[in-house]
TORTI-114046 format. One record per residue (C-alpha): x, y, z. Coordinates in steps of 0.5 Angstrom, whole numbers, plus 500, padded with zeros to 3 digits. Layout:
% TORTI-114046
XYZ ...
END
This chain:
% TORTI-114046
923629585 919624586 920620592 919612590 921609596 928607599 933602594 938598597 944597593 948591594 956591594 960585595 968587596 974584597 982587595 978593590 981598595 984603588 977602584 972602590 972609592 971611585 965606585 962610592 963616589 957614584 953613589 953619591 952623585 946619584 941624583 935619587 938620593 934615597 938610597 943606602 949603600 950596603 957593602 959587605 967586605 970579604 976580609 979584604 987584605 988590602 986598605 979596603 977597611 980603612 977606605 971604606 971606613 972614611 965613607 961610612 962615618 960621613 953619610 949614615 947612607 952608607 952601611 959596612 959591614 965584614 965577614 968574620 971570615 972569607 967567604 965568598 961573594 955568594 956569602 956577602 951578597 945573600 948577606 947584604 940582600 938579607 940586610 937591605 930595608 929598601 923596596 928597590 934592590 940594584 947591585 954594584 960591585 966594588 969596581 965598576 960605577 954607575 952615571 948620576 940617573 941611573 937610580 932615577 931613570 931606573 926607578 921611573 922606568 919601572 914604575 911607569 911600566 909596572 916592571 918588578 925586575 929590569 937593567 940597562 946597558 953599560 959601557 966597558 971600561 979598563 981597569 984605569 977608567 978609561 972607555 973600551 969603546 964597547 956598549 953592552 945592551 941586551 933583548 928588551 924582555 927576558 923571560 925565565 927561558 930566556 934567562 936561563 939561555 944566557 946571562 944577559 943582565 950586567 950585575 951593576 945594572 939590575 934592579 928589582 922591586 922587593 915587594 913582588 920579586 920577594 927576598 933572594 937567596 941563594 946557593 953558595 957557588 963561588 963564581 956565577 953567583 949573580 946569575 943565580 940571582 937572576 935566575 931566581 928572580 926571573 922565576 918571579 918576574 920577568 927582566 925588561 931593559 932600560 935602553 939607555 947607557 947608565 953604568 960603566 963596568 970594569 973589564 980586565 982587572 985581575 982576578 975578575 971573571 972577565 979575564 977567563 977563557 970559554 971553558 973555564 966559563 962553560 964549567 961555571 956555568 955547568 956547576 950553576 945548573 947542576 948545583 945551584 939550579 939542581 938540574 940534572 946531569 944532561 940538562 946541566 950540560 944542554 944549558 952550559 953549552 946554550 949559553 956559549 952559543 947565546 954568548 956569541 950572539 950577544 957579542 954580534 947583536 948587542 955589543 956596539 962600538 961609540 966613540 961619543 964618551 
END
């Protein structure tokens, strides 16, 4: 196999100690083996540390480090993205997983095309594994005004190449912090999909964005414009509402029911 470089793999936790093992797992059966696991622990409250710890001490692959306070998922991931020694960046959060190629096909696919920043689709899950039924896709080329139009990118799909995106940092938000990597990001480089099935996310656990209603996801978003993107008032609120329409399309154009997992 083909040795592109090292890719970092960002994940922020915080109380997943019944889904993170699951999520390590996935790693380790990646069958691009040069990677590193980054996981930054938001001072979880559950045995997530003594989990964790288990992993860590058996493959050097595998970096932990915790917060000396909480602080948010912003905070963990601009802590681990300063941290990450790859050329390749993909995130993963604590509870969902990746199939086995996902790093190989990923990495492949943007070098034979000569892509910075890409994703894939995904299949949903619920919080006890178990297929929704739904997968999730997106346009094949998402430009920064695209980008801004909607988040299309799931956050455990993306991947970008360090050596032309550059480091991300960014605004201390408490929700959308993902997005607001990808919009910075796509400043840089545009976002090509990977049309194949290579991750599975986690719908519906407690306390995960996906259990909010519309307008509490319209003032998230609003905030993300006005205070991370510093957009003013009207514009902040023009993007806010564009994204409730893209979302709409997106669940009649990219979203798909199978029954073949």
């Amino acid at each position: 196999m083909k040795d592109s470089g090292l890719a970092s793999i960002i994940t922020p936790s915080y109380n997943t100690a019944g889904y993170i093992p699951e999520t390590i797992e996935s790693v380790l059966v990646q069958t691009y083996p040069n990677w590193e696991l980054i996981i930054v622990d938001d001072c979880s409250t559950d045995n997530t540390d003594e989990i964790v710890t288990q992993y860590f001490v058996k493959d050097a692959r595998i970096r932990y480090i915790r917060n000396k306070k909480n602080s948010g998922a912003a905070y963990s991931r601009n802590r681990a993205l300063r941290e990450a020694q790859g050329r390749w960046v993909a995130f993963l959060d604590s509870d969902d997983l990746w199939e086995p190629e996902k790093l190989e096909k990923q990495i492949r696919f943007m070098e034979e095309n000569n892509y910075a920043f890409s994703y894939t689709n995904y299949l949903e899950i619920d919080k006890d594994s178990k297929t929704t039924g739904k997968i999730v896709s997106g346009p094949k080329r998402i430009t920064k005004i695209g980008m801004f139009a909607f988040c299309w990118p799931g956050c455990l799909t993306v991947m970008y190449d360090v050596q032309k995106v550059g480091l991300v940092q960014i605004a201390n938000i408490k929700k959308n912090n993902d997005y607001a990597m990808w919009l910075k990001a796509c400043k840089r480089a545009d976002c090509y999909l990977l049309d194949d099935c290579l991750a599975r996310y986690r719908r519906g656990r407690n306390g995960s964005i996906s259990t909010h209603g519309y307008i509490t996801l319209i003032k998230w978003h609003y905030k993300l414009f006005h205070e991370a993107e510093k957009m003013n008032i009207f514009f902040s609120v023009l993007i806010a509402g564009a994204n409730l329409v893209c979302g709409v399309y997106k669940k009649i154009k990219y979203v798909k029911r199978t029954h073949n997992w």
